[in-house]
C-alpha positions as CSV (number, residue, x, y, z in Angstrom):
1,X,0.0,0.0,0.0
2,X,1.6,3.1,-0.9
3,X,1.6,6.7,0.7
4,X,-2.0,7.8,-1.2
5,X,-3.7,4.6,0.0
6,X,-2.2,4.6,3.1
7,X,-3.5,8.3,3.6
8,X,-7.2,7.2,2.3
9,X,-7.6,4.3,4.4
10,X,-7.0,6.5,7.3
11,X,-9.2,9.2,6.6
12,X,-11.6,6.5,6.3
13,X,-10.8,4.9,9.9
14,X,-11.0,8.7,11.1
15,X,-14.8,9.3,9.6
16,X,-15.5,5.8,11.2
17,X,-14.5,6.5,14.7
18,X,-17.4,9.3,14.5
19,X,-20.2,6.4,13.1
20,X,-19.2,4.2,16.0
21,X,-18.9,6.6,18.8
22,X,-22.3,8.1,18.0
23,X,-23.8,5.0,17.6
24,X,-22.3,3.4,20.7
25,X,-23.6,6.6,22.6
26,X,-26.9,5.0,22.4
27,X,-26.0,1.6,23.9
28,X,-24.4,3.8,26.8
29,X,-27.2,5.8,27.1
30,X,-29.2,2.4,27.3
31,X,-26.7,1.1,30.0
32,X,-27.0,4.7,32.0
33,X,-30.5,4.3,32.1
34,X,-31.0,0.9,33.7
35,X,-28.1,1.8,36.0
36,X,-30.5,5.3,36.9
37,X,-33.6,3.2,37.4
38,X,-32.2,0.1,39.3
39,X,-30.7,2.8,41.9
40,X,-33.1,4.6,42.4
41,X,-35.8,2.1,42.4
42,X,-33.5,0.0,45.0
43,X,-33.3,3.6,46.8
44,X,-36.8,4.2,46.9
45,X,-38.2,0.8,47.9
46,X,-35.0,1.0,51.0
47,X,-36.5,4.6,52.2
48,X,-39.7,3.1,52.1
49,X,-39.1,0.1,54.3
50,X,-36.6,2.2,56.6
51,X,-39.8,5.0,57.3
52,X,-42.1,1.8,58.5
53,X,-39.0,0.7,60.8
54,X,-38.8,3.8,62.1
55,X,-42.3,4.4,62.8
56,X,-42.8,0.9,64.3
57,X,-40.0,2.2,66.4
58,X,-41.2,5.3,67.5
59,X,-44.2,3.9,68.1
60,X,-42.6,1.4,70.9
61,X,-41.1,4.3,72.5
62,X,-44.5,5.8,74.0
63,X,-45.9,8.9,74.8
64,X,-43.3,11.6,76.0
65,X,-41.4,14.0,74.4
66,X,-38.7,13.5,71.4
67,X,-35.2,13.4,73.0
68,X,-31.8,13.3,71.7
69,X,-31.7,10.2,72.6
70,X,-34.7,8.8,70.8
71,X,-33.4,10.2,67.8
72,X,-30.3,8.6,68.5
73,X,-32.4,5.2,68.2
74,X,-34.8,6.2,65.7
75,X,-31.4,7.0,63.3
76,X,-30.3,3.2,64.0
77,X,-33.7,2.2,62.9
78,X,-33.0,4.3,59.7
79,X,-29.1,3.4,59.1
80,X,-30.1,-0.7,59.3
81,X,-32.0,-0.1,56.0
82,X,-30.1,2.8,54.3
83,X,-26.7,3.0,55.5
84,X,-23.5,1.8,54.0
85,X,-23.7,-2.1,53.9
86,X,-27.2,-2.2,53.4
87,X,-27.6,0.3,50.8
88,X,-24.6,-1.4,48.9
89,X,-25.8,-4.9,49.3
90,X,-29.4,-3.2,48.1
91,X,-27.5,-2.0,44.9
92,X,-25.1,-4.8,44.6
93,X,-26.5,-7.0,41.9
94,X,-27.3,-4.1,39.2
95,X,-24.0,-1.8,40.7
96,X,-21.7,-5.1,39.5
97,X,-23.7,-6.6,36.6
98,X,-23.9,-2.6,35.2
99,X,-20.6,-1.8,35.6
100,X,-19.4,-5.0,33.8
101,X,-21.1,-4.1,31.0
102,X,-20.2,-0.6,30.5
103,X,-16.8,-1.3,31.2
104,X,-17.1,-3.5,28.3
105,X,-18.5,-1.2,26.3
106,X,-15.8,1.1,26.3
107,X,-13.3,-1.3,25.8
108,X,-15.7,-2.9,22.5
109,X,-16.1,0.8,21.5
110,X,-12.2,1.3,21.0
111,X,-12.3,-2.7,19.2
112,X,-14.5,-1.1,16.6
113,X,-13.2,2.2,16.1
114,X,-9.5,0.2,15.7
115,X,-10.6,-2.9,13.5
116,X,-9.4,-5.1,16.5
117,X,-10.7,-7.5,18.8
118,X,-10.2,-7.1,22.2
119,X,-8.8,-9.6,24.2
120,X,-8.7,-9.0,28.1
121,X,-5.8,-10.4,29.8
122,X,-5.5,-10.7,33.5
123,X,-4.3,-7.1,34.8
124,X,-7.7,-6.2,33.0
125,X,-10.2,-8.7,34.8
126,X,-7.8,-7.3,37.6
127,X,-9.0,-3.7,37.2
128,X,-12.4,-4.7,36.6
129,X,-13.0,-6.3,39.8
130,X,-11.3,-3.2,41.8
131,X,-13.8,-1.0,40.0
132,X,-16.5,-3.3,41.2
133,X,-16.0,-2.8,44.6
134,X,-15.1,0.6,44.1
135,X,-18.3,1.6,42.5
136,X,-20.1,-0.4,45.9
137,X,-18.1,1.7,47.8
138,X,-19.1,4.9,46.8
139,X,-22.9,3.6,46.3
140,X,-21.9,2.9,50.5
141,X,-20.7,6.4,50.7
142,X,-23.9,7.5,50.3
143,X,-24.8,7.2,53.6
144,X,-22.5,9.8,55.2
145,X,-22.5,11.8,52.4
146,X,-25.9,12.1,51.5
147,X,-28.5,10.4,53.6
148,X,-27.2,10.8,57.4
149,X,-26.5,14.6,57.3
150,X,-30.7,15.0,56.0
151,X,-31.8,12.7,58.6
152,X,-29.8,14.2,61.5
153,X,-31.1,18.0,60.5
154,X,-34.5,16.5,60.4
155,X,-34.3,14.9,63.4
156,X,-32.4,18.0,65.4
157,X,-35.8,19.6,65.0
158,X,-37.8,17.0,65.9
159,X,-36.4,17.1,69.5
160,X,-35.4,21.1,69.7
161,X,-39.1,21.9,68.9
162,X,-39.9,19.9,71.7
163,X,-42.1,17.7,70.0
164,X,-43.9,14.6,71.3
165,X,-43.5,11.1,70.0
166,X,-47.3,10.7,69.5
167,X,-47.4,13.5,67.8
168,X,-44.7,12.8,65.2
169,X,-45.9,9.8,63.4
170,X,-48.1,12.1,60.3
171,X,-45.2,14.6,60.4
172,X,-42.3,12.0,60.5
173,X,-43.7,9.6,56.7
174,X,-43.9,12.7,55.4
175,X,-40.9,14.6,56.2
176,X,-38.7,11.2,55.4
177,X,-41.0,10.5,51.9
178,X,-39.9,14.4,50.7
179,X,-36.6,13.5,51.9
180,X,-36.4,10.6,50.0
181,X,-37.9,12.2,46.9
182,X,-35.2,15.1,47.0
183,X,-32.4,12.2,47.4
184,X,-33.6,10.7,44.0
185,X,-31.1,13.3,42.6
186,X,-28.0,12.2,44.0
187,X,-28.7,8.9,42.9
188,X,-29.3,10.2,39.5
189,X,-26.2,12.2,39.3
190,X,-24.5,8.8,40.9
191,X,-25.5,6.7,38.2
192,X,-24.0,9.2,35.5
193,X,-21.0,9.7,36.6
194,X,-20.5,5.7,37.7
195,X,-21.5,4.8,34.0
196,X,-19.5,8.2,32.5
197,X,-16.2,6.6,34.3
198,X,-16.8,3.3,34.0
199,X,-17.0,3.6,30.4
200,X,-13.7,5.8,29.9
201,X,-11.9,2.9,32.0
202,X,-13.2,0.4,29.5
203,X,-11.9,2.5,26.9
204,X,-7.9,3.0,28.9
205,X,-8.3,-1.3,28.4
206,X,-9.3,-0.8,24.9
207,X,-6.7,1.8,23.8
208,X,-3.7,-0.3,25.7
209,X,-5.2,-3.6,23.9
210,X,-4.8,-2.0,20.6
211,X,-2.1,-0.6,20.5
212,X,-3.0,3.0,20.7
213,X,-0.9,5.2,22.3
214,X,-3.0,8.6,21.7
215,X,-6.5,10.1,22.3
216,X,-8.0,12.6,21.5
217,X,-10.5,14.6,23.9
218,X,-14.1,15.3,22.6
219,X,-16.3,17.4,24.2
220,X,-19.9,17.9,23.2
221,X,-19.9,21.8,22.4
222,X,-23.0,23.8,22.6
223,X,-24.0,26.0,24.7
224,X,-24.4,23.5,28.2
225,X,-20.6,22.9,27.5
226,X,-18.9,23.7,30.5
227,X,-15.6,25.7,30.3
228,X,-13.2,23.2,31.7
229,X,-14.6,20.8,29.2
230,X,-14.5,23.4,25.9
231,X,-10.7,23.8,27.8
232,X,-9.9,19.9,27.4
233,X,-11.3,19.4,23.9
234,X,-9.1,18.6,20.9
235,X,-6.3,18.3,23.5
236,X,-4.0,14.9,22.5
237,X,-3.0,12.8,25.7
238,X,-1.0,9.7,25.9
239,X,-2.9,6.6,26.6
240,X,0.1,6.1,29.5
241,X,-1.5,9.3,31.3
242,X,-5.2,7.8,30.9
243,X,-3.8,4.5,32.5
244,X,-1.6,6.0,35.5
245,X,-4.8,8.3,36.8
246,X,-7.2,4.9,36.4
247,X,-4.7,2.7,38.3
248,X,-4.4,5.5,41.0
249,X,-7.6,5.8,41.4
250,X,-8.4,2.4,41.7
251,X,-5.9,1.4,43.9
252,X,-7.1,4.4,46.2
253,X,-10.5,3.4,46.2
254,X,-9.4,-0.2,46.7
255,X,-7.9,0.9,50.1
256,X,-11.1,2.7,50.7
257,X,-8.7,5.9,51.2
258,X,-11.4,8.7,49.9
259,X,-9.2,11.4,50.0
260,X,-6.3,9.8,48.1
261,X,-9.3,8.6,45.2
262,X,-10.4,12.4,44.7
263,X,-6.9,13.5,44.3
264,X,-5.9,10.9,41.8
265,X,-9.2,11.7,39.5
266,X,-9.8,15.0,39.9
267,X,-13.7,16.5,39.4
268,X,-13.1,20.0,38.5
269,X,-16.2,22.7,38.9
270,X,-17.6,23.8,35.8
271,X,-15.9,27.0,35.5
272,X,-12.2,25.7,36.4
273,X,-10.0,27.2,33.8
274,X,-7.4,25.4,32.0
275,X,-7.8,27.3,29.0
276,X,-3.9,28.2,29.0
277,X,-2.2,25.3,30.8
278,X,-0.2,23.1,28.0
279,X,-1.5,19.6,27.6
280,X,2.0,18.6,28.9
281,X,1.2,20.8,31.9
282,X,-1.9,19.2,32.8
283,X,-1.4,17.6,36.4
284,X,-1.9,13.8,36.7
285,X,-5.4,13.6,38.1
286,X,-6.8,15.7,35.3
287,X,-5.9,13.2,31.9
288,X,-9.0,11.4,30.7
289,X,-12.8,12.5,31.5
290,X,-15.1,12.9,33.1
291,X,-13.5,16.2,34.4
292,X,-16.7,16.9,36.5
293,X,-19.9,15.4,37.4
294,X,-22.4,15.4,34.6
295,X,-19.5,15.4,31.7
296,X,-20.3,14.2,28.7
297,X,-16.9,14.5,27.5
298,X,-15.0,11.4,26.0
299,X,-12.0,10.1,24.5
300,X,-11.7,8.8,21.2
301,X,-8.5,7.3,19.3
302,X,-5.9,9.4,17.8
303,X,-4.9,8.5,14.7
304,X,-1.3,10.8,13.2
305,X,-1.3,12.1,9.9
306,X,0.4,10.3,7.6
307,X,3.0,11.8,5.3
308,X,5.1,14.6,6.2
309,X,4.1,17.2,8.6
310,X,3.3,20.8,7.3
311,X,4.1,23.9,9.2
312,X,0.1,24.8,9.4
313,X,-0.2,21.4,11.3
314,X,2.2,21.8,13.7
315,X,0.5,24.8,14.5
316,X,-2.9,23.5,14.6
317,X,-1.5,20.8,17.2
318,X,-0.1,23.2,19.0
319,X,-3.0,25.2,19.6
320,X,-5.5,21.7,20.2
321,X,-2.3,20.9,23.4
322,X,-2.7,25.1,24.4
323,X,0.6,25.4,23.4
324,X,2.0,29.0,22.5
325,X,4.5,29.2,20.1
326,X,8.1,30.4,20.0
327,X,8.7,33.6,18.5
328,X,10.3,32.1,15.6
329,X,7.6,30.5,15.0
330,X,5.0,33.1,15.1
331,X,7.9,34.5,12.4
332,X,7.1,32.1,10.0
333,X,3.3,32.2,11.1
334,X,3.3,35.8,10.3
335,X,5.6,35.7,7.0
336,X,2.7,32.9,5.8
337,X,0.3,34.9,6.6
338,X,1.4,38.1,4.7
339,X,0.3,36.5,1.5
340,X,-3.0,35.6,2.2
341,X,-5.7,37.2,0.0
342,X,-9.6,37.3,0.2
343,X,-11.1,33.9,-0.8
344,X,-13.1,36.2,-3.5
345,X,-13.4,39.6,-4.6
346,X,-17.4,39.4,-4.1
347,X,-16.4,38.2,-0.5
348,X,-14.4,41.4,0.1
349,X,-16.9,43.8,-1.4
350,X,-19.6,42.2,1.1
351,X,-16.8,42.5,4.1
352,X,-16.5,46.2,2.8
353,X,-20.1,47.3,2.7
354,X,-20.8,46.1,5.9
355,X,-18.2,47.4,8.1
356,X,-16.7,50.2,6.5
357,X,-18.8,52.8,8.7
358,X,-17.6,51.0,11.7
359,X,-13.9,51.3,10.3
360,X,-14.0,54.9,8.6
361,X,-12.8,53.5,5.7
362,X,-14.3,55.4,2.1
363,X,-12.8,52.5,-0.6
364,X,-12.3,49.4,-1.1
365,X,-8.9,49.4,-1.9
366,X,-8.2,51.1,1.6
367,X,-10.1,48.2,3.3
368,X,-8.2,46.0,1.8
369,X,-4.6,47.6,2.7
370,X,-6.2,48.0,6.5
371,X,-6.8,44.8,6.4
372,X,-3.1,43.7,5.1
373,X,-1.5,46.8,7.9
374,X,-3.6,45.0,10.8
375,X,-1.6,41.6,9.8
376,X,2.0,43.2,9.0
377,X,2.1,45.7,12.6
378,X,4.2,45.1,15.5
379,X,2.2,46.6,18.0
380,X,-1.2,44.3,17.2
381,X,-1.4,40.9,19.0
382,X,-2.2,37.5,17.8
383,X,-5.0,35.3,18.8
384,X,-4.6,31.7,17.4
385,X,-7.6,29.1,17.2
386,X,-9.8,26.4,16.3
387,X,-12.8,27.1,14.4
388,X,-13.9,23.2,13.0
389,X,-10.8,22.0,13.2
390,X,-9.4,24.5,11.3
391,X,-6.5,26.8,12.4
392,X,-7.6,30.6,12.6
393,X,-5.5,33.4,13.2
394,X,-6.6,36.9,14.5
395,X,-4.8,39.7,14.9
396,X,-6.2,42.5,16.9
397,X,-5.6,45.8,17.7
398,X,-7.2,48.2,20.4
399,X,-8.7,51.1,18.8
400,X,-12.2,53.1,19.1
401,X,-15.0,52.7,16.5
402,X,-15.4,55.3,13.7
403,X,-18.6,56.3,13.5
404,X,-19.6,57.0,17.3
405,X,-15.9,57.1,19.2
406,X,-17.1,53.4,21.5
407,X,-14.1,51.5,22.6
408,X,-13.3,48.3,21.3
409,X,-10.9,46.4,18.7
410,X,-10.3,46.1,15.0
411,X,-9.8,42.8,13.7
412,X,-8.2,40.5,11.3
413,X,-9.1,36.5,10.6
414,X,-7.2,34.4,8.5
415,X,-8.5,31.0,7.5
416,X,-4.7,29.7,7.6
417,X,-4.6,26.3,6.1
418,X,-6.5,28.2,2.9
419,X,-4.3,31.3,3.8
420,X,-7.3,33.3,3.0
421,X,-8.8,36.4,5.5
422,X,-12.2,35.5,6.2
423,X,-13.0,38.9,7.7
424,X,-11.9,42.6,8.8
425,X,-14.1,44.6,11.3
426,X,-14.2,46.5,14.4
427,X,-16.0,44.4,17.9
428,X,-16.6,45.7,21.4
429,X,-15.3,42.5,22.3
430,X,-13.1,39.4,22.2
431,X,-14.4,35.8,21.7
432,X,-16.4,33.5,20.2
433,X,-18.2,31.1,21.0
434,X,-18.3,28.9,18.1
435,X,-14.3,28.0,18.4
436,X,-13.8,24.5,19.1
437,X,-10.7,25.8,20.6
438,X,-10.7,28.9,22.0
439,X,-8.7,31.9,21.3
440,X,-4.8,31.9,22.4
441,X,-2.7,35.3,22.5
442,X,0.6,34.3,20.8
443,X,4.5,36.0,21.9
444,X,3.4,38.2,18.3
445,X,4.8,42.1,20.0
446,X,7.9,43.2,18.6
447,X,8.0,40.3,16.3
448,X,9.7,42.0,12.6
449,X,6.7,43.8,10.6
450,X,6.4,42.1,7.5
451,X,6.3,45.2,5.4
452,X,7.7,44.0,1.8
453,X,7.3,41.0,-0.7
């Protein structure tokens, strides 16, 4: 096979990757949603018989006031039914058959995507039991973490209002029913982010079966996209990374050490910023997702582009890892870029009659040269991006707007693997939100002002 086919068959591969993970989505959605419903099903029929223990309970005590030390008792009623062992043992059945299979899933997902079958050897069935029990463990958490802290507040009042025990039992069903209603999120979020990481771990097995030794981040962008995920997508990251933080983690949550699992997988909040910390940068507990609960950012295979490298792709992997380029290299970027012409002279004219006001520009001819003077200044910086995974450059200047004196900034965009300016006009402000990868200022001040040739 030479170079040409070689370079087909791979696009190819690339545009099935897409047909498979979509299509897989569904299966995990599937898997996600009987995980959802046998939690909180298990959940709901637990609360139920925990509130008729309780009452019975409460009903042996007498008549008399509500005391610490009833609720003390009553709470013992309520953790034999819903705390950590029998929660977990509640859960048990779906938690390990569920996790199996989306553990699986990720792994077969990877198999596809690849054209290999995936094999597991014994380090994986390894891995897949810890995850078992560590998935039963956090199911167990639950208890401190969620369902004690309600019942104690509830109970606190119980005894500081000075309530009697005859008089609690109508208040008590229905305080613990809303309670357990108002619980049927966390078990929701739970079972999102158990089937969310138990897939990605599937995929670390799949990745390391095949062969792969790259992925690729891939966020769903629209507007619910949260920033630390737009910051992680189209970054590249060694399937090495992916395995270290999902060995860690494991091994943590193994040990039941909670506090050494949440440093080895990191769950960012949704507005962490990343945005300018280099992919190499990136801190060990923040490699593959989910980067925070509710992520619906994955990992896909990363295939390298066969056939020499051009400059515009080096750059363009640059800016997906949130690298910023050496001066010599925003050189060359700029040198390129001094050649670059309007994609049509129609395309120019429209530019033109739309933001020549803004600009205070009478001819075409000097929108054009404004244009080419934004580009070739040494005092303008450089914004590089992704805009559909193709590399944009922007150079922008600080300025004020013709027609009515507002601040704001003129700019030039160059489509640079065309090498073709897309647009020229003043904006109030920076950013958009339709790059896939946002805007990076580049070391572009003081860099030589391409004024000839």
């Amino acid at each position: 096979m030479d170079t040409a086919e070689r370079a087909v068959m791979r696009a190819i591969v690339k545009r099935t990757v897409r047909k498979i993970v979509i299509r897989d989505d569904k299966a995990w959605t599937s898997l996600y949603h009987e995980l959802q419903t046998a939690m909180t099903r298990s959940w709901s029929q637990e609360m139920r018989k925990a509130i008729a223990d309780a009452l019975d309970r409460l009903r042996d005590l007498g008549p008399g006031r509500f005391t610490r030390t009833d609720a003390k008792a009553i709470a013992g009623a309520l953790e034999a039914r819903l705390g950590a062992a029998a929660i977990a043992a509640a859960m048990r059945e779906p938690a390990i058959n569920l996790s199996d299979a989306l553990y699986r899933l990720g792994a077969t997902e990877v198999g596809k995507a690849t054209g290999v079958d995936i094999a597991f050897m014994q380090p994986d069935f390894d891995s897949l039991d810890m995850l078992k029990q560590a998935n039963l463990y956090w199911i167990g958490r639950s208890w401190d973490i969620e369902t004690a802290p309600k019942i104690g507040k509830i109970l606190r009042e119980y005894f500081t209002q000075g309530m009697t025990r005859e008089g609690l039992t109508a208040r008590f069903a229905q305080d613990f029913a809303d309670m357990g209603d108002r619980s049927r999120r966390y078990w929701e979020v739970l079972a999102d982010h158990t089937a969310t990481k138990t897939r990605e771990m599937g995929r670390v097995t799949g990745y390391r079966r095949a062969g792969i030794e790259r992925v690729e981040v891939r966020a769903h962008l629209d507007e619910r996209t949260t920033k630390i995920c737009r910051h992680m997508h189209g970054r590249s990251i060694e399937v090495r990374r992916l395995a270290d933080q999902r060995d860690a983690y494991l091994r943590a949550a193994a040990a039941h050490d909670e506090a050494a699992a949440k440093r080895a997988w990191a769950m960012h909040g949704d507005m962490a910023d990343l945005d300018h910390v280099a992919t190499r940068d990136l801190p060990a507990n923040t490699a593959g997702p989910p980067y925070h609960f509710r992520c619906r950012t994955i990992t896909v295979a990363h295939f390298e582009a066969t056939g020499p490298q051009t400059q515009v792709d080096r750059w363009t992997q640059s800016v997906r890892d949130r690298e910023v380029l050496s001066r010599k290299e925003i050189g060359a970027l700029i040198k390129r870029v001094k050649t670059a012409q309007w994609p049509h002279v129609k395309v120019s004219q429209g530019h033109f009659r739309k933001h020549r006001g803004r600009l205070g520009l009478s001819t075409q001819a000097d929108y054009n040269q404004s244009a080419l003077d934004l580009i070739r200044r040494g005092d303008r910086d450089v914004y590089l991006s992704l805009r559909k995974g193709v590399l944009n450059a922007t150079f922008i200047k600080r300025s004020w707007r013709a027609d009515n004196g507002d601040k704001g900034f003129i700019i030039t965009a160059v489509d640079m693997k065309a090498n073709k300016i897309t647009t020229h006009h003043f904006r109030e402000k920076l950013g958009a939100k339709n790059d896939q990868v946002p805007p990076h200022k580049q070391r572009a001040r003081g860099v030589v002002k391409w004024l000839t040739g």
